[in-house]
Phi, psi and omega in degrees: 000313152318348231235324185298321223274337184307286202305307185308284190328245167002321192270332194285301179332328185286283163353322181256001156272343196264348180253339182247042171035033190275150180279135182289087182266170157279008155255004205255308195253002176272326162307271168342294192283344186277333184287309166321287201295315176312292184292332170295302171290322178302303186304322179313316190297293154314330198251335166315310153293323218233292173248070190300159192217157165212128221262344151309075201225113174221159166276126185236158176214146179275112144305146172226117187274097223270125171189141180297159162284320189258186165283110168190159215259118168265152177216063187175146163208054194263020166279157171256160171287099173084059186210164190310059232234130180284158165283140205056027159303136158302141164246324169183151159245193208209146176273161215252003207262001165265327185290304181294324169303324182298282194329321176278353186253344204234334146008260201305317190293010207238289164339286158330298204293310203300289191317352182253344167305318167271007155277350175272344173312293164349268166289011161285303167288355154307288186308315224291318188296298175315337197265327179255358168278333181240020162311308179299313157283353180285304197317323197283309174295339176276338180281314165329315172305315169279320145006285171301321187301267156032274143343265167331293182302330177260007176228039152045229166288323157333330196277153169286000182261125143273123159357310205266348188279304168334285168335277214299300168323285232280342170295308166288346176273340199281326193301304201284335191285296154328307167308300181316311198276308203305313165274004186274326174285326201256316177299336183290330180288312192315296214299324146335280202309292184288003183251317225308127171194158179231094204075036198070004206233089187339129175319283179348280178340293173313308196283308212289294177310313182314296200308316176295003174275314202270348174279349180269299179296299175317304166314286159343315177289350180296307146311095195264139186246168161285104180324303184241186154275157185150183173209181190257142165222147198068031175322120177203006185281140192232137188298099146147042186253121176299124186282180116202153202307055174231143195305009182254349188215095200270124206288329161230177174231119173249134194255109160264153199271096171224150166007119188258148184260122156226121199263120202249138187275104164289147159295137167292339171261017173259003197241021198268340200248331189308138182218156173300134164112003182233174210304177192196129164222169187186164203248153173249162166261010166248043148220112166283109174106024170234136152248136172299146162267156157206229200168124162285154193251307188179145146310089185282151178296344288173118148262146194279295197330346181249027186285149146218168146256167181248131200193078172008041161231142184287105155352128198246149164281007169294309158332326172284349178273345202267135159251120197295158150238161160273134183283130156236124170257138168210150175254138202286187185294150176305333210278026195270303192274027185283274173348327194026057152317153177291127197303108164093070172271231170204177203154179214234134181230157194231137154241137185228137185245190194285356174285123188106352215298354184276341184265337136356331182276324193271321187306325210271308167320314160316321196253350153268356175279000176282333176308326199263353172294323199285006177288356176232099180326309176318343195255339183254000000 
């Protein structure tokens, strides 16, 4: 871009010796040029500041690293490579028939389980009866005993009762009395065993459904979708090939078809003035000679070069040698996505703010005669 205001500069000086005859003196042409470095750098300096421009320019987009939730042998790939997909087009399935077996085993146990809840009913209202019988035998022995006791105490050597009768009552009542806690224990267990519920929903039970919700999801999940709209590129996922679910080795990459963005890497002293919102234009090099219009979106905060993490290594003094740029993201005119470029192509962007603004006519002349420059491969 420079090198064009040089060039412009340097054809009009020619142009104004050869149409007014001024002669090529040692003042003449030292005069051209001191005058060229004044003016060429004063603009360069302005415009740099006021409308920076950068030939670091790219179209950027997010990938989705495509890989099943479960393990599994695929046997069905019917997506095409680079072709156009609604959200929730099949992208590949995987087979289904170890997953519908889980499904069909946590059934039956689902089955069973349902089926024991009123047998624990059952015995729960068993013990309640045991519990009340022997409650009935204790009350009848205990009332005997005392009888006896009774007696004994109030007839004396007279009484009809013997020490050993005495005893004997008083031996069956504590055994009814044992018996009583033994079933008083045993309804308690029932009665456990059968209230256990979660939410009205027998434990057993309850725990037996979780497992057949995550055995339903997994059978579901054999069958993988499109998250979004977008298509698949690079298609190489193939029929017997084993998914398996792990994040480093994604079997595809789905491109979604969204708002396309584009980002020019700025001098760090050239962003001091961009602010959101203001206009923006830029060239691809795969249309030569045509330019887009935009809009800054944002300034990102952030230089990657000044990242470190913490992962137990020191920071080097090399990191300090990189000379950084700033990311600006913008967004272009709907008419970009008329074209249907290839997803990140590259190009050269210009922003202009409001400081200055007359010289902006010269940024923007500048940056199409470089669109008319990519008609010539050589220059790239």
């Amino acid at each position: 871009m420079d090198l064009l205001l040089i060039l412009s500069y340097a054809s009009v000086c020619i142009a104004i010796f050869k149409i007014f005859n001024i002669p090529l003196t040692k003042w003449t042409v030292p005069t051209a040029v001191l005058g060229g470095v004044i003016i060429v750098g004063a603009l360069i300096i302005l415009m740099n500041y006021n409308h920076p421009y950068t030939a670091h320019g790219r179209q950027i987009y997010t990938s989705v690293p495509i890989m099943p939730v479960v393990r599994g042998k695929v046997i069905e790939v019917p997506v095409q490579a680079n072709q156009l997909l609604k959200q929730g087009d099949v992208l590949f399935k995987l087979d289904p028939e170890p997953f519908q077996a889980v499904v069909d085993q946590r059934r039956a146990e689902l089955a069973a389980a349902e089926q024991l809840v009123p047998q624990l009913l059952a015995q729960f209202n068993s013990a309640q009866a045991a519990t009340n019988a022997a409650k009935a035998e204790r009350d009848r022995s205990q009332k005997v005993y005392q009888r006896y006791a009774e007696g004994r105490r109030k007839g004396g050597a007279n009484s009809p009762f013997s020490d050993l009768e005495v005893e004997n009552r008083q031996q069956a009542y504590l055994s009814a009395e044992a018996r009583l806690q033994v079933a008083q224990a045993n309804e308690s267990n029932a009665r456990m065993a059968y209230e256990s519920q979660i939410d009205g929903v027998n434990t057993t039970v309850a725990s037996l459904l979780g497992q057949l919700d995550k055995a339903l999801f997994d059978l579901e999940q054999t069958v993988v979708r499109a998250p979004t709209d977008g298509y698949v590129t690079q298609l190489g996922l193939r029929v017997g090939m084993v998914a398996v679910p792990m994040p480093l080795r994604p079997v595809m990459t789905f491109i979604p078809k969204e708002q396309s963005l584009f980002v020019g890497a700025f001098w760090e002293n050239s962003i001091n003035r961009l602010k959101e919102g203001d206009p923006a234009e830029f060239i691809v090099d795969a249309k030569p000679g045509m330019v887009f219009k935009g809009k800054v979106r944002q300034v990102l905060p952030a230089i990657a070069e000044g990242e470190f993490q913490a992962n137990g290594r020191l920071l080097g003094a090399e990191v300090f040698f990189k000379h950084s740029r700033s990311l600006v993201l913008i967004d272009p005119e709907p008419r970009f996505d008329e074209f249907n470029f290839p997803m990140g192509v590259s190009g050269q962007v210009a922003i202009y703010t409001e400081h200055f603004h007359h010289l902006s006519v010269m940024r923007k002349v500048l940056l199409r005669m470089q669109g008319w420059l990519n008609y010539i491969f050589p220059f790239h």
